[in-house]
C-alpha positions, 0 to 999 in steps of 0.5 A: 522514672527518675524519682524510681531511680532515685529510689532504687539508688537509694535502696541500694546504699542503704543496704550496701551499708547494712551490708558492710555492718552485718560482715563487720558485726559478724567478725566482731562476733567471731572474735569474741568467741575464738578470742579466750582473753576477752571479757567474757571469759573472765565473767565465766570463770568467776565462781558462784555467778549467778546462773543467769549469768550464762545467757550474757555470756552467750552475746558472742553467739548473739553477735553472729546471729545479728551479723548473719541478720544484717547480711541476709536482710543487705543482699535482699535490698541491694538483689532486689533493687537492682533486679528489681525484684518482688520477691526480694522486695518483699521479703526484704520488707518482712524481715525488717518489719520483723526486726523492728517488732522485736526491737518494740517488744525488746525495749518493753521487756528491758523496762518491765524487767529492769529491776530483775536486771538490777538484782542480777547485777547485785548478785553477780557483783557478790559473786565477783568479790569473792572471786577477788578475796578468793584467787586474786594473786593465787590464780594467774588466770583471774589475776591477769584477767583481773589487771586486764581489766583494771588496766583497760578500764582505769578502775580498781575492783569490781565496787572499789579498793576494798574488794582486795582486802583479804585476798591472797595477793593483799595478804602476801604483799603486806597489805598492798593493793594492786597498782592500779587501784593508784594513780602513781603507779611507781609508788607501792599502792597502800591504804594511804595512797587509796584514801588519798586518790579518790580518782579511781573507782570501781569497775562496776560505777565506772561502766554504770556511769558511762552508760548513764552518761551516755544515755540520750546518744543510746536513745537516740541512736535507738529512734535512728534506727528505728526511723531508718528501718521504718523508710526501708520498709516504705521504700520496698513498698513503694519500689514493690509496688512501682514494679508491680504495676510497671509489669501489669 
């Protein structure tokens, strides 16, 4: 009886835990949908993108999705614990067995499919550069949307410094970058000053290393999650079983 009760205790945190990330994540989710300002948006008002470009701009609908996952799949867990329900218990289990199937399928379709990704980037980084020569320091919109970016990121230009040139803004601030583009930021950024400083790249390497860098945490947490839901899934087994047998 105590290992039992141990076991429900258990199921209850873990899915009070799933729980309170699924709200958070929907929230998150909510946010970028309501919120015009944010990334996506920029990446939707770039002109030529690539069409396949609008399946990543729907991550807002997907981030929902996976909040309303997460919450259905905690309240399952935490009701069937506590009333120690069947039901619940084992609908909890194929939800969750459903999950990690399509995580399984997902990682296989992520590295069969990773050079069609590698060509999508390539053309969306086309797409970008022009978008820069063509409305950065004419459109407020890209423009600021633009400096958000570089600001946040402390990167200049989706490849480099040399996206600007050309652009309305460069050629109206006698061939001045934007002042992110240099470190000293009191002083006009010119072609000297973005020789000089090679602290700065683009935007684009910048994300690109950080996730390189960080590919053994992605891993990682990856099989963590996997592990966890593989015990979830065994311990509405056992605690489906346990009632089962208890109410023979």
């Amino acid at each position: 009886m105590g290992c039992f009760g141990f076991l429900k205790g258990m199921m209850f945190v873990f899915n009070g835990i799933i729980f309170l990330a699924g709200a958070a994540i929907l929230g998150v989710g909510i946010w970028v949908k309501v919120d015009s300002g944010s990334i996506l948006t920029f990446l939707g008002k770039i002109e030529n993108a690539p069409a396949e470009l609008n399946q990543v701009l729907n991550v807002g609908y997907l981030l929902i999705a996976i909040g309303l996952l997460l919450l259905v799949i905690g309240f399952l867990g935490c009701c069937g614990a506590v009333r120690e329900s069947k039901c619940m218990l084992l609908l909890f289990f194929i939800i969750v067995l459903l999950v990690f199937i399509a995580e399984v399928a997902g990682a296989v379709v992520i590295l069969v499919f990773r050079p069609l990704a590698d060509e999508l980037f390539k053309k969306f980084g086309t797409a970008a550069v022009q978008n820069i020569k063509k409305d950065y320091g004419k459109n407020p919109d890209i423009t600021g949307l633009w400096n958000t970016t570089m600001t946040t990121l402390k990167c200049c230009g989706f490849y480099n410094a040399s996206d600007f040139v050309d652009s309305p803004y460069y050629n109206n601030n006698k061939n001045q970058y934007p002042s992110q583009c240099c470190s000293n930021m009191n002083n006009p950024c010119n072609q000297t000053m973005v020789d000089s400083d090679t602290a700065i790249g683009g935007c684009f390497p910048k994300i690109k290393q950080l996730i390189d860098d960080n590919t053994v945490v992605i891993v990682g947490v990856a099989l963590g999650i996997a592990a966890l839901e593989i015990c979830a899934m065994a311990v509405s087994m056992i605690l489906y079983c346990r009632i089962k047998s208890r109410g023979a």
